[in-house]
C-alpha positions, 0 to 999 in steps of 0.5 A, a space after each residue: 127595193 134593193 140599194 145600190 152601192 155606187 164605186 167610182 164609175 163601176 157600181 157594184 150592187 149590194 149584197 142581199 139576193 139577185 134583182 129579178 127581171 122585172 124589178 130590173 126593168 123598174 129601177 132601170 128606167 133611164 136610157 143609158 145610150 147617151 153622146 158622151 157619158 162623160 163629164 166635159 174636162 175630165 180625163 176620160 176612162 172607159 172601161 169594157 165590161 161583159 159577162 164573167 170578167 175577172 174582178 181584179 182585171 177592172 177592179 185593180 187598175 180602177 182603183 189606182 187610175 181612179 185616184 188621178 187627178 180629174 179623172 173619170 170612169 164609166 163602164 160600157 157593156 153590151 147590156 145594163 147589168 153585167 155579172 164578174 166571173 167572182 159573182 157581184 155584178 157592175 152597172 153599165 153607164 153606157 151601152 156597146 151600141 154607141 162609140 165613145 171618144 175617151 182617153 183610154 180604154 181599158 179591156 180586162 180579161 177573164 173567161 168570158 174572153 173566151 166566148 167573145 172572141 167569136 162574137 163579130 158585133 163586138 170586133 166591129 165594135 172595138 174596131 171603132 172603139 179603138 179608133 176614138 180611143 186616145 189609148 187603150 190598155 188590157 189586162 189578162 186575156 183582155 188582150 185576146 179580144 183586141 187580137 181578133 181585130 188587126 190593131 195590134 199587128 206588128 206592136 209589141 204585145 203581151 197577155 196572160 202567160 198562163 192563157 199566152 199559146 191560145 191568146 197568141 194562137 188567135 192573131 200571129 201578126 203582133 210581136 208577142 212578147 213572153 216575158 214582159 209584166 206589160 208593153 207600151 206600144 204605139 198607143 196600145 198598153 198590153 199586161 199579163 195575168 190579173 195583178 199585173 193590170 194593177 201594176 201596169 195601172 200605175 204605170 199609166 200614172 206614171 206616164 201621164 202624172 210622174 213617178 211622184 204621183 204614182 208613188 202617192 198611189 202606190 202608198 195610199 192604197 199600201 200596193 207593192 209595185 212590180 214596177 219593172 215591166 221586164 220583171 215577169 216572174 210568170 214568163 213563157 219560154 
């Protein structure tokens, strides 16, 4: 039976061949829809996962909100396994057909935004996701799937500057923003293309912790922070 390999709430499983249904069916013998999939005071992290995701979108602002203190993150997604547009497939600790209350919820981007933007059970899903969501973050194109619902009109909103006509094409509502590394509005976190999740990611430290405690981050895991949200080198005109 192949290994797992468990990374902080996203559990990447190991190199070494695909896992065929059936033995998918055997090693996954737990029920994964619980009431809450989090542990009882910790700062709760909820992170969407769905058929090709971009790696860096979740994998980015994991790692660096993952380093905050009394933190924990599961990943919800509409089934148990669930494969990154780059390959390597993540194990779901909870499932779409339930809500969640959490502290935020962090959407990324990715190809699979593509199809999902027409995907009804899934609006109606982060209609009331959202709602039991203290505060939620996108990445990327992660912001299109939060377009197709009303949450984001008339709150400054930002997106992937190299996807932005068609992510601002789906809801003209928001106030998009062209050039902006990332926007907090209200309690929505929006950023731009890929890395700037990670960026916006230690912002979100910064925000809750202080500029000490994202510093920390910053220097254990040797990343050069963009930490000016107006510096967007990938702007639109």
């Amino acid at each position: 039976m192949q290994r797992r390999q468990f990374i902080k709430g996203a559990s990447l499983l190991m190199a070494g061949g695909v896992m065929t249904p059936m033995l998918q069916a055997k090693t996954i013998s737990h029920p994964l829809v619980t009431e809450t999939p989090f542990t009882q005071g910790k700062y709760r992290i909820l992170a969407l996962v769905f058929d090709d995701y971009e790696t860096l979108d979740l994998h980015g602002p994991v790692e660096m909100l993952g380093h905050m203190p009394n933190t924990e993150i599961k990943l919800v997604a509409a089934k148990e396994i669930v494969r990154s547009y780059q390959g390597p497939r993540v194990l779901a600790d909870c499932l779409t057909s339930n809500t969640y209350d959490c502290d935020l919820l962090l959407i990324p981007g990715g190809l699979g935004t593509r199809d999902l933007v027409s995907d009804i059970s899934l609006r109606q899903w982060l209609n009331l996701q959202t709602a039991r969501s203290q505060n939620v973050f996108t990445v990327c194109t992660g912001t299109a799937l939060l377009a197709m619902t009303s949450v984001l009109n008339d709150r400054k909103a930002t997106t992937n500057k190299m996807a932005y006509q068609w992510v601002t094409s789906l809801n003209a509502k928001p106030n998009w923003q062209p050039k902006a590394r990332w926007v907090f509005d209200g309690k929505f976190l929006t950023s731009s293309g890929v890395s700037a999740g990670t960026d916006a990611a230690l912002f979100w430290v910064k925000h809750l912790h202080g500029e000490k405690e994202a510093k920390r981050i910053q220097t254990l895991t040797e990343y050069q922070w963009n930490d000016d949200p107006n510096n967007d080198p990938y702007a639109v005109s």
